[in-house]
Residue, then its C-alpha position, 0 to 999 in steps of 0.5 A: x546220409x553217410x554218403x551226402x556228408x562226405x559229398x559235402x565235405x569234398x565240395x568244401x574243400x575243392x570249391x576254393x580250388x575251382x574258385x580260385x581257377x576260375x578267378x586266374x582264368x579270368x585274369x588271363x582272358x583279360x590280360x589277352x583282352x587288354x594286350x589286344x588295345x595295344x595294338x599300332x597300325x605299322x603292326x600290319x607290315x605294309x609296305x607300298x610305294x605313293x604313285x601319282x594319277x598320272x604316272x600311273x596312267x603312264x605306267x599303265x599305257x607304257x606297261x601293260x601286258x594286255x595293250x602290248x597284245x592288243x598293237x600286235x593287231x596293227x603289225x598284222x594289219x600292215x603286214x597284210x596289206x603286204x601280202x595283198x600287194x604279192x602278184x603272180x611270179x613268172x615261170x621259167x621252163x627249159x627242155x632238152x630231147x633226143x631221138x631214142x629210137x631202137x636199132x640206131x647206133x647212138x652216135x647217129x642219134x638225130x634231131x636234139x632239140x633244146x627248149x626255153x620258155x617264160x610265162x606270165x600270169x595277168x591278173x584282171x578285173x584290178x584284183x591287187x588294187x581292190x584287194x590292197x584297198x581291202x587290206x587298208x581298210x582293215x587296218x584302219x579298224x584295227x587301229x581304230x579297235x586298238x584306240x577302243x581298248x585304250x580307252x577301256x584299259x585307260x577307264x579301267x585304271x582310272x576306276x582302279x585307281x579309284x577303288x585304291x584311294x577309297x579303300x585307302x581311305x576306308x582303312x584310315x577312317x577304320x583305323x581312327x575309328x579303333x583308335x577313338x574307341x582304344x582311346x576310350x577304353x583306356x580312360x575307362x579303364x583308368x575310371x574304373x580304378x578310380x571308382x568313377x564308373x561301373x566295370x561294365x561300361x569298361x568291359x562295352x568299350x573295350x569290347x567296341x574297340x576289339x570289334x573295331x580293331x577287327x574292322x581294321x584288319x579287314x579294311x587293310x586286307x581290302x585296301x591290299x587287294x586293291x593295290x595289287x589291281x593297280x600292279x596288274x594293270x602296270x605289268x608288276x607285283x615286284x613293287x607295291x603301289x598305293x595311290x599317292x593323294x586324296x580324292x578331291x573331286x570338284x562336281x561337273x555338269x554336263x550337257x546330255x546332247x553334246x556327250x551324244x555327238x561328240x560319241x557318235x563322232x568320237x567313239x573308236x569302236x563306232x570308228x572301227x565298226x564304219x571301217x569295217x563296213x567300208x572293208x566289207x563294201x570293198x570287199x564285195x569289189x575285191x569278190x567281183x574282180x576274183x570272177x574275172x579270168x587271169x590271162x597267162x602269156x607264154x614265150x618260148x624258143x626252140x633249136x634243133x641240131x642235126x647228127x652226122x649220122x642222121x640229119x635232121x629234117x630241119x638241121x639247125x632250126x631256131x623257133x620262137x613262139x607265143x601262147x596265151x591261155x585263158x580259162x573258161x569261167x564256167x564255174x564263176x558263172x554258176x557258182x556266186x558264192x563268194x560273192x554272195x558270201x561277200x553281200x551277206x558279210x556287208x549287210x551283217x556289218x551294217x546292221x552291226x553298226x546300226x545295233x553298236x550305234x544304239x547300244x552307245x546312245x543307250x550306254x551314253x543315256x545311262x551313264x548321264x542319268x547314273x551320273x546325275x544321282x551319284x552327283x546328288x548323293x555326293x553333294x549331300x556330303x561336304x567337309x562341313x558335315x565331316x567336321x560338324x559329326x567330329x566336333x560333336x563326338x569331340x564334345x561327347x568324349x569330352x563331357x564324359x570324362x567331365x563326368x556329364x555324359x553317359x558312354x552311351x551318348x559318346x558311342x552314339x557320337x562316335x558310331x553317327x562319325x563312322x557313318x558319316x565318314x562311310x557315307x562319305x567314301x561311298x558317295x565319293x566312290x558312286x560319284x567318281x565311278x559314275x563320271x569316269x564311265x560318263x566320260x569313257x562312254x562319250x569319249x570325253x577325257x579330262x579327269x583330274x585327281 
């Protein structure tokens, strides 16, 4: 009994205490809360350059390390063609001998003879031309590839581009959106003070825009990644580019045989893989004139100087002499393996053309169909829309500080505004992305941002 009094009497005295801790504690956590609505966009400290659709293309093409790699192609193409130009050099050969037979003085050496000879080697079966013809043609597919990786690196920057105005944009939407509800929190907070409504729908509002402020940091890291995609692509992250203006992009119509041709006709890795397959039919000649044999032509002069001891049996000769050697095939007329090699090498590059031609018509189907669902989704949406859903969470807020709406009427205004707006980016997003692959894919280019 003793011990219950005193328990008792403990916990009198020190429930003020914890109450009284517990009351400071809160008011710490809400002063944390409420330091968090004042918040200002330039808080995140980024720092990027506006650059226009077509400077950064320009900057793309003129800057970007991977495409400055790639023209090397052409170089070595050239140089190439050079080197199947090289014919054989001529030889030159000279000798001198003396007769060293023993027990003669060697003054009375007899009979030194002095030698010259040149030789040449005669290509036959037209090895250099076919060979040169092989060479051009190979570096008209690089030149051909290297246009394919422009087209992709050119697509590939458009769809960077893209993806930093979409996420420029999503950070703004972002950024209003916390603004609206910040907004929101601190009429409530001063409604509150006045007695007008009830501390709960001031605590709901403030946690909405905390949650939106997070949303916020969010969109901006994602807009930051995006901007440095951009930088890659132009060779640089000393400066950071943002895209310069916003997205408007008129719909397009398209007519699917059109697209068909003119990337059948048009499309640099179709114009490559023809080169090749022409390299691989030039190459097969360029094998067949390997077999022929290569005549080598020799001349040669000859002098003999007699001693005084010992003449020589012809004391001054002079002979002048021609050769010509020619192989024996024996191992061309067994072995065809480098012409087969050569066979096997054009039937390989035909039947690639075949496959890379069915792949772009697939390609080229796909991108049209992908394109027809992202044009519908985005004409769902219009400007119309975005103001209608902005007007009605205008009237909402407006009625709640009139008192006549509940702050549930004006979050559901504002969270139908966010929706649309991310709705909006979304369709603009599938929608741009689908027609820059539609038109990469069909080899056709005049996009406008």
């Amino acid at each position: 009994m003793k011990h219950s009094i005193k328990l008792l009497l403990f916990g009198t005295l020190l429930l003020p205490q914890l109450l009284r801790a517990q009351g400071m504690d809160t008011v710490i956590r809400n002063r944390a809360l409420d330091s968090l609505l004042a918040w200002h966009p330039h808080d995140t400290g980024l720092e990027a350059q506006p650059i226009s659709y077509h400077d950064f293309l320009a900057r793309v093409l003129e800057h970007n390390l991977d495409y400055a790699v790639q023209k090397y192609n052409i170089s070595i193409a050239q140089a190439e063609i050079e080197v199947a130009k090289i014919y054989p050099d001529p030889f030159i050969s000279t000798a001198f001998s003396k007769d060293v037979t023993g027990g003669l003085p060697s003054d009375s050496v007899g009979g030194n003879v002095l030698s010259f000879g040149a030789s040449q080697t005669i290509l036959l079966g037209g090895k250099i031309s076919k060979g040169v013809a092989v060479a051009r043609e190979n570096k008209s597919a690089a030149e051909a590839t290297v246009r394919d990786f422009f087209w992709n690196l050119r697509s590939s920057a458009a769809q960077a581009y893209i993806t930093a105005a979409i996420a420029d944009s999503n950070y703004l939407e972002a950024l209003r959106e916390y603004q609206n509800l910040a907004n929101l929190a601190n009429i409530n907070a001063q409604r509150v003070n006045a007695g007008d409504i009830a501390k709960t729908d001031f605590i709901q509002s403030r946690v909405d825009a905390i949650q939106a402020r997070g949303a916020v940091l969010a969109a901006d890291a994602a807009r930051r990644t995006a901007f440095l995609a951009m930088g890659q692509l132009m060779g640089t992250q000393t400066v950071l580019y943002r895209p310069a203006s916003y997205l408007a992009v008129p719909a397009r119509s398209f007519d699917l045989d059109t697209l068909l041709a003119h990337a059948d006709s048009s499309r640099s890795d179709l114009i490559a893989a023809r080169d090749q397959l022409e390299a691989a039919r030039l190459n097969i000649e360029f094998a067949r004139a390997l077999r022929w044999p290569d005549v080598t032509v020799g001349l040669g002069y000859t002098t003999t100087a007699a001693t005084p001891a010992l003449p020589a049996p012809f004391p001054n000769e002079n002979l002048l002499g021609v050769n010509v050697s020619i192989p024996i095939p024996l191992s061309v007329a067994v072995n065809h393996g480098t012409l087969d090699v050569a066979e096997f090498n054009y039937e390989q590059s035909r039947d690639s053309l075949a496959a890379l031609q069915l792949t772009v018509e697939t390609s080229v189907r796909q991108a049209y169909a992908q394109y027809q669902l992202a044009l519908e989704q985005y004409q769902q949406y219009s400007t119309d829309l975005l103001r209608d859903a902005q007007a009605v969470w205008e009237a909402r807020l407006y009625s709640y500080k009139a008192g006549s709406a509940e702050l549930l009427e004006v979050l559901t205004a504002e969270n139908t505004l966010a929706s649309v707006y991310q709705a909006y980016y979304s369709a603009l997003s599938g929608y741009t992305g689908a027609l820059v692959t539609l038109e990469s894919s069909a080899h056709v280019w005049d996009l406008e941002f």
